[in-house]
Each structure stands twice: as C-alpha cells, then as structure tokens.
Wavefront OBJ file of the C-alpha trace (Angstrom):
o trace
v -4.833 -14.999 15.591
v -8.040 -16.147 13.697
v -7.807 -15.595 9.487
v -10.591 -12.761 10.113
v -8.396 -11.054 12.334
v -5.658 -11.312 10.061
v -7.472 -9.754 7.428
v -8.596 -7.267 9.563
v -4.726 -6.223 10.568
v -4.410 -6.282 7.103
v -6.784 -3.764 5.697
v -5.856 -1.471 8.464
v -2.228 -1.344 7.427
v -3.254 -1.420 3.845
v -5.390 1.562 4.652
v -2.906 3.534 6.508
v -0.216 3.612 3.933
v -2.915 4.248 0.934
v -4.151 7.151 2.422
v -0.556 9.204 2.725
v -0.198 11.504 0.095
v 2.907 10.735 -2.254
v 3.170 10.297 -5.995
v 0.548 8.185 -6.520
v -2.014 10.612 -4.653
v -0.343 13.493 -6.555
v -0.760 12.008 -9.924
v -3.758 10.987 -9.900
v -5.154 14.591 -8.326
v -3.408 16.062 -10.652
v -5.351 14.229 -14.173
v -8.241 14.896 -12.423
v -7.547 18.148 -12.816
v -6.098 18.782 -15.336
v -8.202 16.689 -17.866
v -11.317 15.457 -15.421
v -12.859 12.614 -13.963
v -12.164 9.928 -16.768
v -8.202 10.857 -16.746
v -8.163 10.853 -12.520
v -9.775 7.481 -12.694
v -7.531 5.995 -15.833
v -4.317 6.880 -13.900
v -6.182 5.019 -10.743
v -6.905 1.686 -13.055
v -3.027 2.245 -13.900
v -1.835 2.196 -10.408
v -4.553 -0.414 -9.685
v -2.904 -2.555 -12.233
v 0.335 -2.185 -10.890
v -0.574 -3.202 -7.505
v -1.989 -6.129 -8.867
v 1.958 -6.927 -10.345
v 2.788 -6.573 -7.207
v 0.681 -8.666 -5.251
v 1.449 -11.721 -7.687
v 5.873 -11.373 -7.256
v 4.498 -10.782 -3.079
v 2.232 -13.811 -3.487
v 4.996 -15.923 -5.209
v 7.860 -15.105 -3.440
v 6.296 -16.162 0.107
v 4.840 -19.322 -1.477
v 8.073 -20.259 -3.077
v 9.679 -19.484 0.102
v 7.161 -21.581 2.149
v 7.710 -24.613 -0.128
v 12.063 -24.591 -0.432
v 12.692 -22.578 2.443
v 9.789 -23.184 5.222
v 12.681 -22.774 7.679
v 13.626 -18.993 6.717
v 9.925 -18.067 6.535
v 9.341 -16.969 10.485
v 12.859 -15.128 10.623
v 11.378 -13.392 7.301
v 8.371 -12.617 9.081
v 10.312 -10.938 12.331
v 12.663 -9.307 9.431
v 9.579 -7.546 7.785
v 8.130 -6.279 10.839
v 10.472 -4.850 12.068
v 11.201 -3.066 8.358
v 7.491 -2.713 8.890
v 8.167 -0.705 12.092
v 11.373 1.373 10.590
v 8.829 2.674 8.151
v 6.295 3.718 10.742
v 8.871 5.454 13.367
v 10.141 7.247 9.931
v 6.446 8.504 9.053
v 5.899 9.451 12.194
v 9.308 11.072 12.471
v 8.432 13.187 9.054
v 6.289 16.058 7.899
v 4.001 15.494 4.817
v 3.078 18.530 3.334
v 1.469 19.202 -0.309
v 2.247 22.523 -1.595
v 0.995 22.303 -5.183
v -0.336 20.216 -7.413
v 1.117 20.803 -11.022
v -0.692 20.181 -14.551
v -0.254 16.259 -15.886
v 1.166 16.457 -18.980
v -0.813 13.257 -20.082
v -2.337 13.350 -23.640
v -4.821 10.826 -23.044
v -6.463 8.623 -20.771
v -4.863 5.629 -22.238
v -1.100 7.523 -21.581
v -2.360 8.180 -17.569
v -3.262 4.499 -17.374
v 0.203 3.246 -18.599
v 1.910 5.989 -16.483
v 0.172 5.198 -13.605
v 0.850 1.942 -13.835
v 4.909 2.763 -15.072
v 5.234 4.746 -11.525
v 3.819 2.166 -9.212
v 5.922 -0.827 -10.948
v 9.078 1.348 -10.876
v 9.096 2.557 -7.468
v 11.604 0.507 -5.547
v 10.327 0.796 -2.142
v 6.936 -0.792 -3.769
v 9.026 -3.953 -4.140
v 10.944 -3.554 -0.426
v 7.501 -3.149 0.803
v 5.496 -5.999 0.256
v 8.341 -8.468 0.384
v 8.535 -7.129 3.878
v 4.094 -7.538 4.081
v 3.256 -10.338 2.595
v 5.104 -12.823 5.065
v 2.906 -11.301 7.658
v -0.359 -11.707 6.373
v 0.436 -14.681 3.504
v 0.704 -17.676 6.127
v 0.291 -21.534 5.430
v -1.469 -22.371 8.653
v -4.508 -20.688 7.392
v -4.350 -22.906 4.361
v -3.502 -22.550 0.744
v -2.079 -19.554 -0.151
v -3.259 -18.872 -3.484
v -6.573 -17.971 -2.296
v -5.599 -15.889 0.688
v -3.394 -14.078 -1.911
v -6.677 -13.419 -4.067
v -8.461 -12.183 -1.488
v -5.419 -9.623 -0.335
v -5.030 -8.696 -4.097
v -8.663 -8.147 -4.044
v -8.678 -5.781 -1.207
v -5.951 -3.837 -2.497
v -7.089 -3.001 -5.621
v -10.680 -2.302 -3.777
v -8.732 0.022 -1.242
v -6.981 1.756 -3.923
v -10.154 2.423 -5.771
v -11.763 3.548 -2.860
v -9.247 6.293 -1.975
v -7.616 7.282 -5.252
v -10.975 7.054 -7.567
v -13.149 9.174 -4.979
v -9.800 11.663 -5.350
v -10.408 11.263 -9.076
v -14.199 12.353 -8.379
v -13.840 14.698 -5.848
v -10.807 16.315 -7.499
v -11.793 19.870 -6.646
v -12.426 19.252 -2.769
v -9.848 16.834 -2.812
v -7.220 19.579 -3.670
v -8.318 22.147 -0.622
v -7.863 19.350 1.614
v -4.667 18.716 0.527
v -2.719 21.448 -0.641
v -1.438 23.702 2.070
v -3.408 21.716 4.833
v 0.289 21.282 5.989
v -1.501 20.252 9.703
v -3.878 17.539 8.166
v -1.285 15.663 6.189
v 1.254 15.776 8.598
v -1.075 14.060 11.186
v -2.531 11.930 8.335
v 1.105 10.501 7.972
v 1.889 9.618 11.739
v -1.389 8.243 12.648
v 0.007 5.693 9.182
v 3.108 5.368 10.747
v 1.382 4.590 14.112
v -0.806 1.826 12.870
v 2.238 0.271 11.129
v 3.956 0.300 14.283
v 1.235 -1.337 15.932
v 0.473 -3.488 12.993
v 4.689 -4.566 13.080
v 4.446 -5.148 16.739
v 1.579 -7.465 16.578
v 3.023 -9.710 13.458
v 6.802 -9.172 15.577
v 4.626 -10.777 18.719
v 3.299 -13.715 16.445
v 6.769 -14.075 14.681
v 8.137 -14.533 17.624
v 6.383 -16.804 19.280
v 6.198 -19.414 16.246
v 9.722 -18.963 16.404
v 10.204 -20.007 19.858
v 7.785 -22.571 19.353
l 1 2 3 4 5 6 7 8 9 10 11 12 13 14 15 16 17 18 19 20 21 22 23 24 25 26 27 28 29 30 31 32 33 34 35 36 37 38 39 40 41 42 43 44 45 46 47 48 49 50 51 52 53 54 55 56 57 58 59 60 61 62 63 64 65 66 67 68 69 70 71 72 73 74 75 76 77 78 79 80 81 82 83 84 85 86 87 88 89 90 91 92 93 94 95 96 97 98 99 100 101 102 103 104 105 106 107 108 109 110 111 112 113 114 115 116 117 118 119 120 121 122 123 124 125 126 127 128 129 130 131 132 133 134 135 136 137 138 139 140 141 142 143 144 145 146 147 148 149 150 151 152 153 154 155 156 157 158 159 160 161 162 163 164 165 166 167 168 169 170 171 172 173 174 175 176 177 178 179 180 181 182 183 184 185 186 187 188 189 190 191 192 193 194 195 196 197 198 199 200 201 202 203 204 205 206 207 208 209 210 211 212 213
C-alpha cells in the first residue's frame, strides 16, 4: 500500500464514523438552534479542539510504541482492526434513530466551545478508538511520523469542520433530515459500519502479512 492510498483508507474511515449522528452531531445541532450559527460553529471549534487532543496522545502513543516496543507494534495493528471491525459489525448490527433535538442550555459561545470540547475529551470510547486507528494509518515505513501525524490531525479537524460546521449552517435543514428520518440514519450508520469493516479487513490483510513477514 502506497502513503496516498493510506491516506485515502484513512479519510474514508474518518468520514464514515464523523458522519453518524451521536452526541457530538446532537450538540452541535442543537446550539445551532437554539442560539444560531455562531453557537453551532463554537461548539464545532470545541469538538475540533478536542480531536486535536486526541490526535497528539494517538500520535504519541504509536511513536513511543514504535521506538521501545517496535516488536508489539504489528500485533497492535491486527489488535485494532479487528476492534476496528467489532465496531463496524456493532453499527451495522444497530438502529440510529434521532427523535428530538432538545434546547442547549449554553449561555454563550465561549461555554459551547469548552463543552464541546469537555464531551469529546471525556468520552471514553474517543480514547479506545484511536489507540485502536492510529497503528493502522501511523506507520514508520512511510517515514517519520510526526508529519504523517500532522497531516491526519489536519484532516480530522478539516473533516469535522466540514460535517459538523455545515450542520451549524444548515441547522434548520439539517434537523428535517435528521429527526424522525429513522430510515436515513439507520442506513447512514451501517454503510459506517460497512466501510470500517472493509477499512479493518484491509489494515487486518496488511497486519498480517508484515507479521508473517
């Protein structure tokens, strides 16, 4: 696999997952409409930020790992895809449905950014997740890591913006599409778990075969 294709494989789990409603989804919809466009995009900047946190413990735990540990780095990388896979059979397995979006009880745009960011860096499965990611896409043979872990910072925080701050500005339409479209979220949620199925079997493949190697 070439480092374009790996970013490729990247984006398109990054993608999947970012697009599933959950809480982040919810609470940004939510300030948008509640208090408007500036509070929708604050609580996006929040959640941005808190990506960003946790694409530098992703970034340094693989290249600490690479640099004590190179041995336990390709059983890491079969462990997380198949994780990786768990997650997508369980998305595919489950119903997503939005049924209402609530008021935010933010004050200010300043209190949506730090909640924002407060949810994303508090969520558990956050942390499970990318130590279970980063191993696949994060590899030495394509050469120092802290640039390839710029660049995948980068394109999360661009990926997040995309999604969550055109939410934030279509907060209206964004809402119809969502709440009660039991049928559209559902399949939203198992085409996600399909492409991190796909996504786990193709990093499993290349796991593998360093392994054996």
């Amino acid at each position: 696999m070439t480092y374009t294709e790996n970013l490729w494989l990247f984006f398109t789990l990054l993608f999947g997952i970012i697009v599933v409603p959950g809480m982040d989804m919810i609470f940004v919809l939510a300030n948008s409409l509640t208090r408007g466009r500036a509070a929708g995009l604050a609580a996006t900047a929040g959640i941005i930020a808190g990506g960003l946190v946790h694409s530098l413990y992703g970034a340094v735990g693989v290249g600490l790992l690479a640099s004590l540990v190179p041995v336990l780095f390709t059983p890491l990388l079969v462990v997380g895809a198949l994780y990786m896979a768990w997650i997508g059979i369980s998305l595919m397995r489950s119903s997503i449905t939005v049924d209402h979006v609530g008021p935010a009880d933010t004050r200010s745009n300043w209190e949506a950014f730090r909640r924002g960011m407060t949810t994303c860096l508090i969520n558990p499965k956050a942390y499970l997740f990318m130590l279970a990611v980063y191993p696949q896409f994060l590899r030495p043979d394509f050469g120092p890591l802290a640039p390839q872990a710029a660049i995948m910072a980068a394109m999360t925080a661009a990926t997040q913006l995309a999604v969550y701050g055109g939410l934030a500005a279509a907060a209206g339409r964004a809402r119809e599409l969502l709440v009660g479209n039991g049928t559209a979220t559902i399949w939203v949620g198992r085409i996600a778990g399909l492409l991190l199925i796909l996504v786990s079997l193709v990093t499993l493949w290349e796991g593998v075969s360093g392994w054996s190697l």
